[in-house]
N, C-alpha and C positions, 0 to 999 in steps of 0.2 A: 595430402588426403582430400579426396571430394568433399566440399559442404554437406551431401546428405551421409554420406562416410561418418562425417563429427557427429550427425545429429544420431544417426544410428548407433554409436558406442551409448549414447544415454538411455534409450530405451531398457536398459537391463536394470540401470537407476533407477526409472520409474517405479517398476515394480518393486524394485529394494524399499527405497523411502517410504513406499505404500506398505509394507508388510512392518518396517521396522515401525514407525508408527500408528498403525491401526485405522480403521475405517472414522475417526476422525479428521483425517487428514487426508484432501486430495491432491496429489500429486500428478501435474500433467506436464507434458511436452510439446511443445509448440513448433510448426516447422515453417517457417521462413522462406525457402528456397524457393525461387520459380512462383514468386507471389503467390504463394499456396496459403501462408497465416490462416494454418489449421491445425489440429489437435493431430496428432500422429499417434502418441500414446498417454494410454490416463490409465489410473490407481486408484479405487477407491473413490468411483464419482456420485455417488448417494449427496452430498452435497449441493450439487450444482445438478445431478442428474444429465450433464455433459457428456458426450463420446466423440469417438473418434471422427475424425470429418468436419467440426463443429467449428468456428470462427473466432477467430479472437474476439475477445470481448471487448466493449468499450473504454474499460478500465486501461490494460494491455495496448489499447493503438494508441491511445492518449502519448504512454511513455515511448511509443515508439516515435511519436509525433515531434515529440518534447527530446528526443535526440541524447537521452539521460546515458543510454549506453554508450555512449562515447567518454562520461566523465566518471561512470563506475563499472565496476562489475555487476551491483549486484544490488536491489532493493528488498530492506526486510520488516516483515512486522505492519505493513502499512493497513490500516481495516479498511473495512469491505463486508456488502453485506450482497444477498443470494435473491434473484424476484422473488424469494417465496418470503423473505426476510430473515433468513438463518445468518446472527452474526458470527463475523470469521474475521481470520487475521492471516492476512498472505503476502509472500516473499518469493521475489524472482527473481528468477540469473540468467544473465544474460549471456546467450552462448553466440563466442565471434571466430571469425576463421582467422587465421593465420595476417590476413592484410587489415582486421579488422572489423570486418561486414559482420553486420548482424543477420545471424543465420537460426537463431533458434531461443525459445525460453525456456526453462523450466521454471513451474512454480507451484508452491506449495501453500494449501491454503486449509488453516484449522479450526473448527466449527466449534465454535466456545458457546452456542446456548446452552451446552448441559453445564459445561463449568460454572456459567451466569446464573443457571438458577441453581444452582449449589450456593453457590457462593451468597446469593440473592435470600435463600431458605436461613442459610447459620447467621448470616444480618439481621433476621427479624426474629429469632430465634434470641440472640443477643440481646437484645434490643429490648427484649422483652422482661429477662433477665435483669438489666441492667438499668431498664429505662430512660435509656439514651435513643435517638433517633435512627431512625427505620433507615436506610440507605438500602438504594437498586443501582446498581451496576451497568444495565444495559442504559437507563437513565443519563447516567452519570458521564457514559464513554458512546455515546448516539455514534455510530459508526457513519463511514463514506457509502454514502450508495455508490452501488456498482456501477450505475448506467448513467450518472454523475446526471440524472435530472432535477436532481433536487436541489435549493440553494445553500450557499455553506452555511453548515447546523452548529449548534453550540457548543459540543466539543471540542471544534475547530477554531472558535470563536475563544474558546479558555487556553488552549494553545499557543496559539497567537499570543494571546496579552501575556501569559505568564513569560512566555521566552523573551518579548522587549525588555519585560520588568524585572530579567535578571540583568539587566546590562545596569539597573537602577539610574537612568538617565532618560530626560526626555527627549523625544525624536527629534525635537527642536535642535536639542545641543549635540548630538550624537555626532562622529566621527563617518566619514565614510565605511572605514574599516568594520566599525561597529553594527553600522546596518547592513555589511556583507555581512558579517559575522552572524547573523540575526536570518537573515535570508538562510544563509547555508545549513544552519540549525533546524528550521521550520522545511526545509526541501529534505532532509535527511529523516524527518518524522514523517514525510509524504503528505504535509499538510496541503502542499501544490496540485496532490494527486484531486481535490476538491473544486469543481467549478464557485468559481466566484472567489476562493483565497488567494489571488496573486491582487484583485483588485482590493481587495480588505487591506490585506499587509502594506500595499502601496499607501494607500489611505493612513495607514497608522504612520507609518514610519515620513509621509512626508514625501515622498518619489513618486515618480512615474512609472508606473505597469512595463514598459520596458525599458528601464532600469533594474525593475525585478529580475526582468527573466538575463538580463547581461551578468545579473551579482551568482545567478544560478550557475551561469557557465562559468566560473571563476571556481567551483569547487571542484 
């Protein structure tokens, strides 16, 4: 089957995903072939306000840069925020031919401000109640910019430390094994996906930035 063959069965997807979860969630298709890295089909783009035609973003070249689809199928969950600042949480698969090649994405990405100020409202609501302190959400979980201009933010920064600080060892004494172990954890939560955390993590853990990205290709 021709590469634009494979990507043309997903198209009918598109629209699935986008109906089965609602005008939160958009749902796009990405086409690869004949250096085209453009949108071929979307669902639901009131988020991004994206269409057809439209370029991969800088999020998207990054992983294709970083060569990720060779070690997985598939990245989920990782955040992400919109120029307008609407935060979201998005997961992409990666669609390969037959020999491998990367020929296409799909990915889906779901627009949690209304959630956050739900969830943001019954906190202080609580709170009040209870007279415990006030907790925000969007605060707490400061997402990836999109266009990765920005330096790594502090949610990335409590990431990081919590995952060495379950190994309870210091990077001094740690194991090689251990700080693969530590890499592979922190590239699985897409913290990588962030300009500036591969040199952080090095810094923490004691290594060299390309050592980082060697422990990367090891998962």
């Amino acid at each position: 089957m021709a590469d634009r063959d494979i990507l043309n069965t997903f198209i009918p997807i598109v629209d699935f995903l986008g109906e089965v979860y609602g005008s939160n969630c958009e749902v796009a298709l990405y086409d690869l072939t004949e250096s085209k890295n453009e949108i071929c089909a979307i669902s639901n783009n009131s988020l991004s306000g994206r269409r057809v035609g439209d370029p991969l973003t800088k999020t998207l070249n990054k992983l294709i840069e970083e060569e990720q689809y060779k070690h997985k199928d598939f990245i989920t969950r990782f955040p992400s925020k919109t120029k307008d600042g609407k935060i979201s949480r998005t997961s992409v698969l990666f669609i390969k031919n037959k020999e491998g090649r990367l020929i296409g994405l799909l990915t889906l990405s779901f627009n949690l401000d209304g959630l956050i100020s739900s969830a943001n409202f019954l906190n202080k609501f609580l709170s009040e109640l209870t007279g415990g302190p006030e907790r925000n959400l969007a605060e707490e979980k400061g997402p990836i910019s999109e266009d990765f201009s920005t330096p790594i933010e502090d949610y990335a920064m409590s990431i990081i430390q919590k995952t060495i600080e379950e190994i309870n060892i210091s990077p001094e004494r740690m194991s090689t094994d251990e700080k693969i172990e530590i890499v592979q954890k922190l590239n699985n939560k897409g913290v990588f996906l962030l300009k500036g955390a591969v040199t952080e993590v090095a810094k923490k853990l004691k290594i060299s930035e390309p050592t980082i990205y060697r422990y990367i290709k090891k998962d």
